[in-house]
C-alpha positions, 0 to 999 in steps of 0.5 A: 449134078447130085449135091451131098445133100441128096437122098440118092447120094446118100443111098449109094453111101450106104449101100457102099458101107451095106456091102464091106460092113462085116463085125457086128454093130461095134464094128459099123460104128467104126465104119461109119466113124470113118466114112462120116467124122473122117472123111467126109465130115458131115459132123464132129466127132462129139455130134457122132459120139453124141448121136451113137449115145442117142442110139445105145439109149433107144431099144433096137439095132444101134448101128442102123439107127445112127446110120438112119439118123446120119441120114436125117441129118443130111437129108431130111426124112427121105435121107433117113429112109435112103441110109436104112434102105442101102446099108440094110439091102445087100445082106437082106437079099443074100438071106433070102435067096438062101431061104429059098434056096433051102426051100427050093431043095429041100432034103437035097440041101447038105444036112452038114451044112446047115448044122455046120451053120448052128454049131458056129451060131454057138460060137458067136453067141457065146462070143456076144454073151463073154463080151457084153457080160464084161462090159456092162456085169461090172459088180455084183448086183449086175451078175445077179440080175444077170443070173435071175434074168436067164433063169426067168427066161429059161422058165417061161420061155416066150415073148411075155416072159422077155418082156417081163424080165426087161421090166423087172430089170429097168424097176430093180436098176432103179433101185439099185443104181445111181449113175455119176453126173455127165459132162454137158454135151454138144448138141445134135445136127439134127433139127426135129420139132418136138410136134413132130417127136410126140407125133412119131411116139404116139404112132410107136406106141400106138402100133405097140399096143393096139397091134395085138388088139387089132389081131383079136379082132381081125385074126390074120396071119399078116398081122401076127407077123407083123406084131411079133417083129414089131414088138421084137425090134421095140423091145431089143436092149444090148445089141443085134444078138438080143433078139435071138430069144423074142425072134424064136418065141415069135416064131419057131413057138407059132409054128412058123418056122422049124428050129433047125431053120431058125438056128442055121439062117442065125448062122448065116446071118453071121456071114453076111455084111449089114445089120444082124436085124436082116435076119427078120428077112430069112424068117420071113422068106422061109415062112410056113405061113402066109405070106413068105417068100419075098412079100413076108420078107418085105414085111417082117423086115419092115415091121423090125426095123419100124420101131427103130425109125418111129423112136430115133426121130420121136426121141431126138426132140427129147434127148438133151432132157433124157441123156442128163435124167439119173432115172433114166441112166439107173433104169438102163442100167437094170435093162442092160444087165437083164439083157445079158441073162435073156443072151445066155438063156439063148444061148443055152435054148434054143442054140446050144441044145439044138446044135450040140448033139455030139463030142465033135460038135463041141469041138466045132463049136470050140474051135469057131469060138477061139477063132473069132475071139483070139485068132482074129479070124473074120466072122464070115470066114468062121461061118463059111468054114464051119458049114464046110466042116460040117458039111465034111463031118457029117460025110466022114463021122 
């Protein structure tokens, strides 16, 4: 008989959760609050609120590292391996069987529907942009940094250029903010030597810095792409959106991937259930390199979320000792403000100019931003009915 402790059981819990967690990652914390702290009690509420502090703390997608972590604490390595495995499949298979399906039809593929796609991913980073801009730009040193980070990202739009203005960022907040002391915090159900904490670390920045090295000296295509979405999901503050400009740097940039097919399987994105990082997927699958279909998907979707697994157990060791360093809380602070300026340079390149082409579209675009943030309207409905929209305009207009 299958105990609670196994991977499989906690697999087929996550998978369960892969397939209903629609909203975003603050929308998966509340899922998984439910499932866990409430009804099934695999730990206290202040061990969650403590373990998804862990999480805003680390770069990459926060809802998949909690769950990785809940994994973890259950059952071991492989439990953290089985809980990223069944939350993230459901929605990275659906985007790969759309990327071949626009491979696979090709100009037969309803033009309207994918630019019905891009309009609505406007909607949706103009939601992400209000929302994160209202919790973390508080002040005026914070809307500022904000500013200049959209700037600098607009100016030197690539990869460099974002990690650039994070740095900046995190030095300036430094400077600039000094946090108030925290409460003491009950400790985490999680048990991870700190041997194996500065092991996993190593092996983090290991690939960080010698992948690019690597690619110098034995040019490969596989290589490349896995450096650019490992160095995505390393360096992604603020959430799932975030890596929207270090993606289309990485890819639409290199040649890999068109525009119009970044910016409509971004939209899709939004539909599906399950961590915005399954993107990786459709981007890999839709590659004009080699390797794609199923086998680049396979490997971009692993190199993005690598980071997330090699830092959630090299950082747990540590983190009582960081969570309380008013360094590291004024450091954070600058990076949060930063991230907000690299989301509204998004929005702007590549979203915006490559989706508004005309009055109607604004109009698309306006009315799937009121929907999602007045009307309530689930997120997936929005997408699905502006690519129907779309797909009815460009037949009408």
């Amino acid at each position: 008989m299958i105990t609670a402790h196994t991977p499989w059981t906690v697999f087929l819990v996550f998978l369960r959760l892969g397939f209903i967690s629609f909203g975003g990652p603050i929308a998966h914390l509340g899922y998984f609050r439910e499932e866990f702290v409430v009804r099934r009690q695999w730990l206290s509420e202040r061990s969650y609120i403590d373990l998804v502090a862990l999480c805003q703390f680390l770069p990459g997608p926060a809802s998949s590292q909690v769950g990785i972590g809940l994994g973890l604490s259950r059952a071991g390595f492989s439990g953290a391996v089985a809980a990223w495995a069944g939350f993230t499949l459901p929605s990275a298979i659906i985007l790969v069987l759309f990327a071949q399906g626009m491979s696979a039809w090709g100009n037969a593929f309803p033009s309207g529907l994918l630019h019905g796609l891009k309009i609505v991913a406007v909607a949706v980073v103009a939601q992400a942009v209000w929302g994160m801009a209202r919790n973390i730009c508080t002040d005026v040193p914070r809307v500022t940094i904000a500013v200049f980070a959209a700037c600098a990202a607009l100016i030197w739009p690539n990869a460099w250029g974002q990690i650039a203005v994070i740095i900046c960022s995190a030095v300036i907040g430094l400077m600039l903010f000094k946090p108030a002391q925290q409460h003491t915090a009950e400790p985490l159900p999680i048990s991870v030597s700190r041997k194996v904490g500065l092991v996993s670390l190593v092996v983090f920045f290991g690939l960080l810095v010698g992948l690019p090295l690597l690619i110098q000296v034995w040019p490969s295509e596989a290589l490349a792409m896995t450096n650019a979405f490992f160095r995505a999901g390393s360096l992604v503050f603020g959430g799932g959106h975030v890596v929207l400009p270090l993606l289309q740097s990485a890819t639409v940039f290199n040649g890999w991937v068109t525009d119009d097919t970044f910016i409509a399987g971004y939209g899709l994105a939004q539909a599906v259930p399950g961590p915005l990082f399954t993107f990786a997927a459709f981007l890999g699958a839709s590659m004009n390199a080699q390797p794609s279909g199923w086998i680049g998907a396979t490997v971009c979707l692993v190199a993005i979320f690598a980071p997330s697994f090699l830092l959630v157990i090299g950082v747990l060791p540590f983190w009582e000792q960081l969570r309380h360093s008013f360094r590291t809380q004024s450091a954070l602070a600058g990076i949060n403000a930063g991230v907000v300026g690299l989301l509204l340079a998004a929005l702007y390149n590549p979203v915006w100019t490559s989706a508004i082409l005309k009055p109607q579209d604004f109009g698309l675009a306006l009315i799937a931003l009121v929907a999602l943030m007045f009307w309530r309207v689930p997120p997936w409905v929005v997408v699905l009915g502006s690519g129907m929209l779309g797909w009815w305009l460009s037949g009408v207009l």
